[in-house]
N, C-alpha and C positions, 0 to 999 in steps of 0.2 A: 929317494935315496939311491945308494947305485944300486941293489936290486931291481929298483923300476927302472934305473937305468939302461941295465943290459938286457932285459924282459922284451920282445917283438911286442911292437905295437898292437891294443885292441888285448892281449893277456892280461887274464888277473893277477895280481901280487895282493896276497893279505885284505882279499876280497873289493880290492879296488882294480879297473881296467886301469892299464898305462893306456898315456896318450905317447904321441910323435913330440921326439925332442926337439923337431925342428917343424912342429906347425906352428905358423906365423913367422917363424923367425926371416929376417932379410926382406919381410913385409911394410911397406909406410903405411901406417895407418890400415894395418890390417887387410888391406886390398892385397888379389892376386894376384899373381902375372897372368898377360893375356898373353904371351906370346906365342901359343900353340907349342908350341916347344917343349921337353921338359929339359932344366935345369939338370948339370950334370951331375950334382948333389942327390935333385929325384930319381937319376938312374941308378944310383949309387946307394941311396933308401931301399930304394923298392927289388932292387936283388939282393940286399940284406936281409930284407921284410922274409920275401921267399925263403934263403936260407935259413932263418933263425924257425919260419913255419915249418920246414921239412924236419929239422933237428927236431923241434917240439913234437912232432909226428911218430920218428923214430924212436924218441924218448917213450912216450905214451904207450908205442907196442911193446918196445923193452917192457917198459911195468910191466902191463901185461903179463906177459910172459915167465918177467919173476914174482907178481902173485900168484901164479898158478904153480911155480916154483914153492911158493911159502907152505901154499895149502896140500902138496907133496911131501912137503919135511924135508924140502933138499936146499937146506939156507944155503950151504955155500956156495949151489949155483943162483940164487937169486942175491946174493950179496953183491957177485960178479955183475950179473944183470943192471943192478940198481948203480953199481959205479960205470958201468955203462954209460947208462942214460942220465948219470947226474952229468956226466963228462960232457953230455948232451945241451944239458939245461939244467945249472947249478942254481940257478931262483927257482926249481919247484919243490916246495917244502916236502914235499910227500915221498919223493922219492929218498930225500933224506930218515925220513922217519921208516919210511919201510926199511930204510937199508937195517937202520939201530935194531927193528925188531929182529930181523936176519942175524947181525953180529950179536943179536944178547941170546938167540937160540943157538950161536958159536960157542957162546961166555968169553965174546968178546968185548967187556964190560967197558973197557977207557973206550975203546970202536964206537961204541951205541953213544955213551955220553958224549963225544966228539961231532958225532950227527946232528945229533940234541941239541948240541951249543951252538951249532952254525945255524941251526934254524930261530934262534931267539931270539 
């Protein structure tokens, strides 16, 4: 789906690894190029691959940082935190779900449900 979609290669979504949208593609019969060469397409992979790994990196310390926010009792700076790192990486469920528990210690009730629903 496009969740797996925009997910960096080798991440899980919904306990499955994504694969590369483009292995095999532009392939005959499954064979590789030999050309030593990479295709300007694998240049162009493989520095997305990187950036989409750094954002998933960034994300991951934000959590971080606003669970330890949560277990403080300072929701609103880990609400901040969590749209952070969703802004980071909108397919990891978890960041969504932390956020709702954040906005429903707000009583920001439609907020929490809203999280809720994206993850469904």
């Amino acid at each position: 789906g496009v969740r797996a979609a925009l997910a960096p290669t080798g991440h899980k979504i919904g306990g499955k690894r994504t694969a590369s949208a483009v292995e095999g593609s532009g392939d005959k019969g499954g064979k590789r190029r030999c050309s030593g060469e990479p295709s300007q397409a694998d240049v162009v992979m493989s520095d997305m691959t990187g950036e989409a790994e750094g954002a998933a990196e960034r994300a991951d310390a934000l959590k971080g940082e606003a669970n330890k926010l949560i277990a403080a009792k300072d929701f609103r700076g880990a609400e901040s935190l969590y749209t952070e790192a969703i802004a980071l990486c909108p397919t990891v469920e978890a960041l969504w779900t932390n956020r709702a528990l954040a906005r429903t210690n707000l009583e920001d009730y439609d907020g929490a449900v809203a999280d809720c629903e994206e993850v469904l």
